[in-house]
N, C-alpha and C positions, 0 to 999 in steps of 0.2 A: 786641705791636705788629709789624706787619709793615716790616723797615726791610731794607735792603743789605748783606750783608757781603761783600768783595770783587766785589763788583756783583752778588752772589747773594742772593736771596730768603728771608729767616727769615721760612717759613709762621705763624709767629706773627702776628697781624695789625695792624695801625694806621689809624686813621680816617684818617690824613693824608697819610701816607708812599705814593709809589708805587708802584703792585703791579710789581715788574720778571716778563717774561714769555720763554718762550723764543723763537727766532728772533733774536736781540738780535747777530748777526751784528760791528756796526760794534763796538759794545763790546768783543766778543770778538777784533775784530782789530785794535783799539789796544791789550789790555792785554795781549794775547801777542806783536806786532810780525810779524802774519801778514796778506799782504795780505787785501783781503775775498774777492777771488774765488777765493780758495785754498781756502778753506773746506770740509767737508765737512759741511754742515749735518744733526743728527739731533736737534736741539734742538725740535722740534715733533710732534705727532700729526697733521700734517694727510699728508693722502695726496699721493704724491709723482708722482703719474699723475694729475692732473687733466682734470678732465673736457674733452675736444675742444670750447669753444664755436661753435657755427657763429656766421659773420659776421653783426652785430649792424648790423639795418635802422634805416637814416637816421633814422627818427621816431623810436626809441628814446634819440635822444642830442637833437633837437632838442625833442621837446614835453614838459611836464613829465609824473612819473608819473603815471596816474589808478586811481584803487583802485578805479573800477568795472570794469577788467578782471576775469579769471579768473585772477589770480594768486594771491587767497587759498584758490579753490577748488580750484587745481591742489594745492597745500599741502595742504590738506583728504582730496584722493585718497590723494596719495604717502605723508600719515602714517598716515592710515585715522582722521583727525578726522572728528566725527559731522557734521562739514560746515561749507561756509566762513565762518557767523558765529562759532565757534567758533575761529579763526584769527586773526591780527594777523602780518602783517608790521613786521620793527624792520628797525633797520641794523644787522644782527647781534646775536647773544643778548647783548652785553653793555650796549648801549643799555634793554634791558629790568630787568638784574640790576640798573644804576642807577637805575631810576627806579619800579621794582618796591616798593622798603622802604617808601619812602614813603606808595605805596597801603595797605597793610595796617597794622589795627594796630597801634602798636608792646606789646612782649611779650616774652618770651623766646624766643631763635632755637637750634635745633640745628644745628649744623655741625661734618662732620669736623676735627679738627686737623688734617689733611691731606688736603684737598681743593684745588678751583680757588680760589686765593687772592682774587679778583674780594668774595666773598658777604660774609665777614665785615666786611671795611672797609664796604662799601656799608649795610648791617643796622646796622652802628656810626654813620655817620653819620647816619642816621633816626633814634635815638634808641632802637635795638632793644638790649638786651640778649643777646649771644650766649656758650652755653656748649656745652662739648664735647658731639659726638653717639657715642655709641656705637652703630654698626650690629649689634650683638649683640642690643642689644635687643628684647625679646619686647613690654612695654608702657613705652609714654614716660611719665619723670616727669612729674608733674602739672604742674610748673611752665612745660611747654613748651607753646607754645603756637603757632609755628610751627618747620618743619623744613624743612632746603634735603638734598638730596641728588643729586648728579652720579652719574649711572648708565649706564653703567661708571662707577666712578670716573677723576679724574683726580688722580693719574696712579699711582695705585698699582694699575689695572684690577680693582678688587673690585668684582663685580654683585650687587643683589639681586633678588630674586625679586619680581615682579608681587603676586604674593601677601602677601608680606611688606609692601610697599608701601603696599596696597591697606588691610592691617592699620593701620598705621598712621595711612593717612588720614581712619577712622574714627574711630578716637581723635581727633584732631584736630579733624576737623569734628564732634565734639559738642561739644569747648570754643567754637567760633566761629573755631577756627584753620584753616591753614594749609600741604597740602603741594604745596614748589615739587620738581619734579624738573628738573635738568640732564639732557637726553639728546641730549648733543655729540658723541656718539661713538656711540650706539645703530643709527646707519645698518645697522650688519654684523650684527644682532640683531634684526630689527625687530618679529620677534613679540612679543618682551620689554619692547616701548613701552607706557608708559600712555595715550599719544596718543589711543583709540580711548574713554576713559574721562573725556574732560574735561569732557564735562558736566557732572560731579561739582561744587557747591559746592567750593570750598576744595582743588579740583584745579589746580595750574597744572605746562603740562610746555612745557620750551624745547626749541627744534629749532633747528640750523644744518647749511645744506647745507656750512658751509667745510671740513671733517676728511673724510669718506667722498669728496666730490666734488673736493675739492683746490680750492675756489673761495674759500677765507681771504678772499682782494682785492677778492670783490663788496662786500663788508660786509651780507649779509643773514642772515636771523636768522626765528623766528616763535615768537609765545607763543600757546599753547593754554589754553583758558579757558573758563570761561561769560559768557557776551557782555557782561553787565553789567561785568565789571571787564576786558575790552577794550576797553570804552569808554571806561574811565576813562583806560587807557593811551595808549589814542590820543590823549586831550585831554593829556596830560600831554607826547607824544615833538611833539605836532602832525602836520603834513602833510609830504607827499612824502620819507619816510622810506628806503623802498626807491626806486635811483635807475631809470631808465628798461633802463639796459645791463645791471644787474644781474638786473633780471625778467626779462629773455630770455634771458640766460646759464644762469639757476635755475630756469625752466617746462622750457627744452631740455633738461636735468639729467634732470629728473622723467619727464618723457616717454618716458626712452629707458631702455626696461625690461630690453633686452639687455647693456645697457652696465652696468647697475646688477647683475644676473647676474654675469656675467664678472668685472667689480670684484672682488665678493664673494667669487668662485672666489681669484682672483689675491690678495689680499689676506690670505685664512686660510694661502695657500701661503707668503707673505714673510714672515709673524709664526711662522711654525713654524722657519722657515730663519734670524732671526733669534735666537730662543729658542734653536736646537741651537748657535750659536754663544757665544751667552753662557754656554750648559750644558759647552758643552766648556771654559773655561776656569774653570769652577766657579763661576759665578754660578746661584741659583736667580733666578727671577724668578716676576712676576703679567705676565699680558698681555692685551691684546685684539687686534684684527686691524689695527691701527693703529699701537701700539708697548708696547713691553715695559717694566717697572720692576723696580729693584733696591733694596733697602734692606740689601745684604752690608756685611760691615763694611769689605770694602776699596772702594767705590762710589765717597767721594769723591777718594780718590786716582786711583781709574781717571777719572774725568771729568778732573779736573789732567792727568795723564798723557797722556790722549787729546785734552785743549786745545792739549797742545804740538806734537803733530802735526796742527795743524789740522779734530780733528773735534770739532764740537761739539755739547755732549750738555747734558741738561736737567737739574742739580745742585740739589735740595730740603735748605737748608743746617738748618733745623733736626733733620731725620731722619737724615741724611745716605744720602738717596737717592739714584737715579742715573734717570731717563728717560729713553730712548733710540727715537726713530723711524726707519720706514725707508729706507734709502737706494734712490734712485732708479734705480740702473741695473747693467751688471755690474761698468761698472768701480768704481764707488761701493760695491760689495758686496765687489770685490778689496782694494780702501784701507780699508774699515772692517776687513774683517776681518786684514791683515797688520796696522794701526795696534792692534787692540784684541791681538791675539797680543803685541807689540813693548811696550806698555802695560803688560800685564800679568804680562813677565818682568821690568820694571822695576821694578814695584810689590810684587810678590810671586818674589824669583828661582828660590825652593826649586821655585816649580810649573811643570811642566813642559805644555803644553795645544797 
């Protein structure tokens, strides 16, 4: 059951309990007595250089959205979906992971014990049975009959291979099941998307521009499908889902291929420079170009330690992991790294780093 402890998250799951998530800034600065804007936020994956929107034209905000623009079919370019019936815009990928379980099914679900805490509650409360996945896996027990996978994962950045995936979904769709991929974070990878494969029966792959493009606050989202069961989903979310300012802020995104370039550049360059820093204080880690995890055994001490100087890190209290995103500038780069140096002679004093 997914419940609180000290206002942290036991990835264990619960139909009931609410999924606490990172960014949770306010909580963090009442129970350390730190103001909020003190903060050194690195409790999320979303990119910290968000994308320039250019100023968002008056009918965007006054007439309601119409989905017979060219916004699912901009979606459709950007993922390399086989085209915009193929497509569904939500309000963000998590308006779809709730109301997803229900479409399908109910069955047996695979899900990481350590993945984006959202799946299992949602799967639990449709009436789906969920047991551990093992990403080792060569062939799924018989008994599974749908599988969720976040790829990269979150937050521990394990990828698998297209390949692998693609195996599995075969198995799958001969039982009559089911593979959903999370690809929340596949922005900085794009070859590696299934996107390009949803036409497959019993293919579904989620996409949000909030992580790579820094756009969390649209609340937009897209599920990839075969059109038959986007229609269901539509009937299920209804109308005007994505708002008017948000398709403009997410088509200008998509468009601007230089920008997405450079990102890309900039972003392998911050996660390396992140990585050498935690290396140097003898953290191993997994990463992606987004942010880095730790599951060392001194992890949650260093989140404690690093709460009390204001920076706040993303703490997985059943594992006792640590995820940590990038900070946004040099002087944010000077304070993480003197605060994680300072941290970790307090927690560890034999090491010197």
């Amino acid at each position: 059951m997914a419940d609180s402890v000290n206002g942290h998250v036991d990835e264990t799951h619960a139909a009931i309990a609410p999924v606490v998530h990172g960014g949770n800034l306010h909580e963090a600065a009442k129970r350390y007595d730190i103001p909020y804007a003190q903060w050194l936020d690195l409790s999320t994956g979303i990119n910290p250089h968000g994308y320039p929107v250019p100023p968002v034209p008056a009918d965007a905000w006054r007439r309601l959205p119409d989905d017979g623009d060219d916004f699912a079919a901009c979606a459709a370019c950007y993922y390399n979906a086989p085209d915009a019936a193929h497509v569904l815009p939500v309000a963000g990928s998590q308006a779809a992971i709730r109301a997803l379980p229900a479409l399908l099914p109910r069955a047996c679900v695979g899900i990481a014990p350590l993945t984006y805490s959202e799946y299992a509650p949602a799967f639990e409360r449709s009436g789906h049975e969920v047991m551990p996945l093992d990403v080792a896996w060569e062939t799924l027990p018989e008994a599974l009959r749908h599988v969720i996978v976040v790829n990269p994962n979150n937050p521990t950045g394990a990828h698998l291979s297209a390949a692998r995936l693609l195996h599995w979904h075969a198995q799958l769709s001969a039982r009559g099941g089911t593979l959903l991929v999370d690809e929340a974070f596949a922005d900085t990878m794009p070859s590696a998307s299934l996107a390009a494969s949803t036409h497959r029966e019993g293919l579904i792959v989620l996409r949000s521009p909030g992580k790579f493009f820094g756009l969390a606050g649209v609340r937009a989202g897209f599920v990839l499908g075969v059109p038959a069961l986007l229609h269901s989903l539509r009937v299920t979310l209804g109308a005007w889902t994505v708002s008017g300012p948000a398709r403009h802020a997410v088509k200008a995104a998509f468009a601007d291929e230089a920008w997405q370039r450079d990102m890309r550049a900039r972003l392998d360059a911050e996660s390396a420079r992140l990585v050498r820093l935690l290396h140097a204080q003898g953290f191993n880690t997994c990463s992606t170009p987004l942010f880095a995890w730790t599951d060392d055994p001194r992890a949650a001490a260093l989140h404690e330690a690093l709460a009390r100087r204001g920076v706040w890190t993303r703490l997985f209290t059943s594992s006792g992991s640590v995820r940590f995103g990038l900070p946004a500038s040099d002087a944010e780069w000077a304070r993480f790294e003197e605060s994680l140096r300072e941290a970790v002679q307090e927690i560890d004093p034999a090491r010197v780093g």
